[in-house]
Structures are given as structure tokens and as C-alpha cells.
C-alpha positions, 0 to 999 in steps of 0.5 A, spaced: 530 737 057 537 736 054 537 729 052 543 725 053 547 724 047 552 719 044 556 718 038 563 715 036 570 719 037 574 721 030 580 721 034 585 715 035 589 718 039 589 723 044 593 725 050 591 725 058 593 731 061 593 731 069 591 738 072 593 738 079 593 743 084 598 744 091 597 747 097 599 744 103 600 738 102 606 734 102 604 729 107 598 726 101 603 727 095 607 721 095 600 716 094 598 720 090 604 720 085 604 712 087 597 712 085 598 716 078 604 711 077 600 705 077 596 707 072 594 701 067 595 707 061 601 710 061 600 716 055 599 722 060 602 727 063 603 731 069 602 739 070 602 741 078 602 747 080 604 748 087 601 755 090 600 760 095 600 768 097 606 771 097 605 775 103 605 768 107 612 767 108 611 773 112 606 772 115 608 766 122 601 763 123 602 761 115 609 761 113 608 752 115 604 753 108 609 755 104 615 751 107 611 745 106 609 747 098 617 747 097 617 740 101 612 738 094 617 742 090 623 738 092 619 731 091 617 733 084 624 734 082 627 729 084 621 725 083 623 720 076 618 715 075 614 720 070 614 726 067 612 733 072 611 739 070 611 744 075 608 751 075 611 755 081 607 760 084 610 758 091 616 761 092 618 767 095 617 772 090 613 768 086 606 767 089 601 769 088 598 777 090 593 780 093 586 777 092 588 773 086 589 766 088 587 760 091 585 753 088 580 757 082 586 760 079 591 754 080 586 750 076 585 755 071 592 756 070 594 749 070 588 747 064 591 755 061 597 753 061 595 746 058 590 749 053 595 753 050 598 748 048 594 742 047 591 739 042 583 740 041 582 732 042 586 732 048 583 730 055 584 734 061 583 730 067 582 735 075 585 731 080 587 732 088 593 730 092 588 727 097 585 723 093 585 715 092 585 713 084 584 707 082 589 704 076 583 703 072 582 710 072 585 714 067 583 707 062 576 709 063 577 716 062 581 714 056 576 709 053 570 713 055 573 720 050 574 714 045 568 712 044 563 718 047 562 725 044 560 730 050 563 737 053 565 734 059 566 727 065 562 729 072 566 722 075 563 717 081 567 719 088 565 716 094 570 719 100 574 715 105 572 714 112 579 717 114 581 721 120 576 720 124 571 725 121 566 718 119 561 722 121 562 728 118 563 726 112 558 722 112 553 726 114 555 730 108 556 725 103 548 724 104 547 731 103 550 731 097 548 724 095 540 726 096 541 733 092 543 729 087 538 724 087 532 728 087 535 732 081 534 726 078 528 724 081 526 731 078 529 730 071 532 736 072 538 738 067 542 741 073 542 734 075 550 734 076 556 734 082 561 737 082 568 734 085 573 738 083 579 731 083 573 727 080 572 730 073 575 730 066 574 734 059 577 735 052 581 742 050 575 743 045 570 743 051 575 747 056 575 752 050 569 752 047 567 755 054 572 760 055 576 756 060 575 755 067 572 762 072 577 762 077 572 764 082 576 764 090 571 757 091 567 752 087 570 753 081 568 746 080 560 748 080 561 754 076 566 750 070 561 744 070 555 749 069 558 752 064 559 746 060 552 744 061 550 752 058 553 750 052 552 742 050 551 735 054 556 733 060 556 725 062 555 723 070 557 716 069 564 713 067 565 706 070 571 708 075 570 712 082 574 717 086 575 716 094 577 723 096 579 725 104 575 727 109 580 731 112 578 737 115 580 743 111 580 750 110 582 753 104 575 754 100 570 757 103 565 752 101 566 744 099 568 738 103 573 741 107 570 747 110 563 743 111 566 738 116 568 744 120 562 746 120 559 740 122 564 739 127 562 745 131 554 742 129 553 747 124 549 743 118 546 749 116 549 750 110 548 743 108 541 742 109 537 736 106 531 740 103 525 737 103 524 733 097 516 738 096 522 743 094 524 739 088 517 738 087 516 745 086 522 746 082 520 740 078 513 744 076 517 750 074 521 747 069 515 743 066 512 749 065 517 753 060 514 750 054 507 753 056 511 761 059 512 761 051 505 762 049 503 765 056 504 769 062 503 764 067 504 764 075 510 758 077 512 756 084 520 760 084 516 766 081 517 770 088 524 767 088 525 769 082 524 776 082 527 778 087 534 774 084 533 779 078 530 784 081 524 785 075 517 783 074 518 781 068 521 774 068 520 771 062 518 777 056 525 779 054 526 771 053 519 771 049 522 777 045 529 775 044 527 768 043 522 766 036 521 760 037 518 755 043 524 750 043 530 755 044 525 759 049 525 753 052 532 752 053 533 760 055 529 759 061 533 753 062 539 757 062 537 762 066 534 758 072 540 755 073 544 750 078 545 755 081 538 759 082 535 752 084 540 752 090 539 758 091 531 757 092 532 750 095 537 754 101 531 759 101 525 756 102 529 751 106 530 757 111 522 760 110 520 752 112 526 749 116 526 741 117 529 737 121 535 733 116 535 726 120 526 726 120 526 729 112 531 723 110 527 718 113 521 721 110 523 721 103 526 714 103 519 711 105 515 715 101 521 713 095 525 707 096 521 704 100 521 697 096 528 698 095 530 697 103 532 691 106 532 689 112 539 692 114 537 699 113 530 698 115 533 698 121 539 703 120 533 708 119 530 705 126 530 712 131 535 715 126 539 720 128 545 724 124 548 725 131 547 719 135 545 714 130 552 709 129 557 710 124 556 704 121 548 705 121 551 712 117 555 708 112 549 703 111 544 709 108 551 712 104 552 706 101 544 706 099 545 712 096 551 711 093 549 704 089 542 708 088 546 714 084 550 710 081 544 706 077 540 713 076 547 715 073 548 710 069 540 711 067 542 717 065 548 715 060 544 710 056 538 713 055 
């Protein structure tokens, strides 16, 4: 199932180049250039586009977005601390038109523009104007490419408990965190989180793949995907990214638009999932080695036909695919991290459960000799929505530290 592999860099040197998208935000610009400038390496440079739909600046009730991206662009500009490179696509008449736009076609043109360019060992690292790094953060990723050979860096995070959306975002932080968490309990090869301020990959990688897909949202979860379609990617890396928790509505899924969502006690795009569907999902990826010497049934075959609408599953692979190990890797590739959400938000739908109730059964059932005292009584009457803020971060930062060991696990298997 894709072990993890490692092996020694032939490059010396390479170049980081920061990958970041703009749009609205003006208010975080300035930490965020204080957090690039205090950085322990100084070999990197900055590529930022700054972007909005050119219809906006007719538009009154969006016109504050493009005022306030020329704001960042005269910051930029008199910014002389490090070298910025600034991709336009805000100003009247350089916009962006009609459906292309939003924050996947700012980074495919941001990672484009550096690829053409670039060198194939150079490091392209995604970041966002709202999120917090570390000064250690770009020596680690620096370190990390010396010294590792892989398609890609999935990078910690753990979101600041800012702008009075703590619930919220901790509510979505343990969704996020539990997903995870059973992916690895499964040994599942799509076990990965994709925050697009938290990842980093050489060019070769970015070009191997055919770059980034600029989908309108989760351009992150499609590229990583991507990646992991055609090598091995890394989970772990000894530094963590704190993004925001602010509301926000440029993308149609992701933090921002969950913490909407949750605001108005919408959860339901942002389940826990019975950890019995990740079972299921287990059994079905064990059985792939035997798929290719006989039809037999698994737990996501309904799923499954109904998604590719056909009856036969797996026949064409056993025909194109001569040989059991590459067969294997065929179902892998078509049961993807995509097709396992999709069955997990399915069956969770055919089968709702009750998110406080599911993740107190789950720890029990999994962590139970890892409880202390502290988040024993955290989960005593549990409640998302009524349990106190601090008894949410006590179960967050369980699972935090619990991913962060199955991540490293992971990495030096």
C-alpha cells in the first residue's frame, strides 16, 4: 500500500519560493511579511498574486475587495525588507474574467509562473496571508528536501483560537483531526490533509503532475491527490502552521466556509463518520490483491457503481493490468481520496449519527489507555455545543499530539 520511502538529496542547493495568494487581505499582510522576514534562512523568494474578478470594481457590494487588494499592492511596493514579486490580477482591467478566477487559479499561476522558471530541485512552499509561521519553518522544509526524496510535504497546522469563532473552529479542527486519524488507523493510502498555507513540493514534483488543477475550491485536496497518484508524499516535517479561524467566504468548502456553516448549526458537511465506515473502507482496500484473481463482492461495491455507473468494477483494470501488484495499485488509484469521502459522506447520510455521541465512542473504544484524567472528564457529558471552550481544546490537542505520532510513525516506517 505505498510504503513510505526515503533516500538521500543529490542537490546542494536549492531555491524556496513562496507561493501566496491575495484576496482581501490587507489587515494579516503585514504579520505575515514580519513572519517571512524573521525566518532563520534567508535564501527564498516571494511570488504574490494579488487577484479579483474584474467585474468587482463595478459591482458596490464588492468593490471594498478590490480597494483593499491595491492597499496590499502598495504595501508590497514599498515593502523593502525582501524581494516580492507581484502578479496583478487586481487592478481595473487586470482582473480576472468571467468564470476563471478564485484562489485555484491564483495558485496555479503563482506555482506556473515559478515553474517556468525555476529549477527542477527548487522548493515551491504554498502559503496564506492569514496564517502564523514559525521562524523555523522554512529551515525545516529546507532540511527536509536535503535530505528526503518524495513528491510532496502535507505540513502540521493547528488553527489559532482567534476572532471569537473558538468553537467553531474547534469543532472543525476535530472533524478534521478524526478523519485523519482513522485514515491511519486504517492504513489507508489517502491518509493525508490538505491545507493549502501548510504544504511544499519541489518543481520536478509540480511538473511531473502537470501542475495544480485550478479548481474554484479544494485545489489543495485535488493537487495533493495528484501527487500521491504518481509517488509518495510526506505527512510529517518538524514545524506546524497556525492559520486563522476567521470566517470567510471566498471558497466554496474549507475552513472558511465550514465556520459559516457552523455558525448557523450546519455541521452537516462536516460530519464525524462512524468509525464502522472506515472499517468498511479498510475491508475494501484489503481485498484488491484478491480482485485480481476473483470477482469478489466488498463493502463500497454499491457505492462504487453507482459513481461509475457500470457493473463491472473491476474487469477492465484485470485486463489492462497484467500483473497483481500493479492491479493493485489500479484500484488504489480509482478508489480514491475523493471516492472514500464520497462514500463516508454517503453512508454517513443512509446512517446519521450524532457527532458528540460518535467521538466519544470512538475514543473509548481506541484511545482508551491514552485518556488521562483531564480529558476523561472533557468528554464527561460531552457536548459540541454546550461543552466548555477549554474542555474542546483539551480533546483538539489530543488528537493533535495523536496525529502528530501516527505522522511521524508514518514517516519513519
Amino acid at each position: 500500500m505505498f510504503p513510505y520511502f526515503k533516500r538521500l538529496h543529490n542537490f546542494k542547493f536549492f531555491m524556496i519560493y513562496l507561493a501566496l495568494p491575495i484576496l482581501n487581505e490587507s489587515d494579516y499582510l503585514a504579520q505575515l511579511l514580519d513572519c517571512i522576514r524573521n525566518q532563520e534562512i534567508t535564501e527564498f523568494k516571494l511570488f504574490i498574486c494579488v487577484n479579483n474578478y474584474d467585474i468587482w470594481w463595478h459591482d458596490p457590494k464588492l468593490i471594498s475587495k478590490c480597494e483593499d487588494n491595491q492597499r496590499s499592492i502598495k504595501l508590497l511596493k514599498d515593502f523593502k525588507d525582501l524581494e516580492v514579486v507581484i502578479l496583478d490580477k487586481s487592478s481595473p482591467g487586470k482582473g480576472w474574467k468571467s468564470k476563471k478566477g478564485g484562489v485555484g487559479h491564483a495558485r496555479k499561476l503563482l506555482m506556473d509562473t515559478i515553474s517556468s522558471f525555476a529549477k527542477e530541485e527548487d522548493i515551491i512552499v504554498s502559503i496564506d496571508a492569514d496564517t502564523f509561521y514559525p521562524k523555523n519553518y522554512l529551515k525545516k522544509i529546507e532540511l527536509f528536501f536535503k535530505d528526503n526524496s518524495c513528491l510532496g510535504l502535507s505540513i502540521p497546522y493547528y488553527h489559532k483560537l482567534d476572532h471569537g469563532n473558538e468553537r467553531l473552529i474547534l469543532h472543525y479542527e476535530i472533524y478534521m483531526r478524526y478523519y485523519l486519524i482513522n485514515m491511519f488507523r486504517i492504513n489507508n493510502p489517502w491518509a493525508f490533509t490538505a491545507v493549502g498555507s501548510a504544504m511544499a513540493f519541489p518543481v520536478w514534483a509540480y511538473r511531473k503532475v502537470g501542475g495544480l488543477t485550478p479548481v474554484k475550491s479544494g485545489e489543495d485536496f485535488y493537487f495533493i491527490q495528484k501527487l500521491l497518484k504518481t509517488g509518495q508524499i510526506s505527512n510529517w516535517i518538524d514545524t506546524t502552521a497556525y492559520p486563522s479561524s476567521r470566517l470567510s467566504s471566498r471558497v466554496d468548502f474549507g475552513t472558511g466556509p465550514a465556520l459559516i456553516k457552523g455558525s448557523k448549526g450546519n455541521w452537516n458537511s462536516y460530519p464525524l463518520y462512524n468509525y464502522n465506515l472506515f472499517d468498511e473502507v479498510k475491508n475494501t482496500f484489503e481485498k484488491f490483491e484478491k480482485l485480481f484473481y476473483n470477482e469478489i463482492e466488498t463493502d463500497m461495491d454499491s457505492f462504487l457503481k453507482s459513481q461509475f455507473n457500470t457493473e463491472e468494477l473491476w474487469e477492465p483494470l484485470r485486463k489492462n493490468y497484467k500483473d497483481v501488484v500493479n492491479f493493485e495499485k489500479s484500484c488504489i488509484n480509482k478508489v480514491d481520496a475523493l471516492r472514500v469521502l464520497q462514500f463516508l459522506k454517503q453512508s454517513h447520510l443512509e446512517q446519521p449519527t450524532h457527532d458528540s455521541l460518535v467521538l466519544k465512542e470512538y475514543l473509548f473504544r481506541f484511545h482508551k489507555d491514552q485518556l488521562n484524567e483531564k480529558i476523561i472528564d472533557a468528554l464527561t457529558d460531552f457536548s459540541f455545543e454546550l461543552s466548555s471552550i477549554s474542555d474542546l481544546d483539551i480533546i483538539r490537542n489530543f488528537l493533535y499530539e495523536t496525529e502528530m505520532y501516527l505522522r511521524k510513525g508514518q514517516f519513519n516506517s
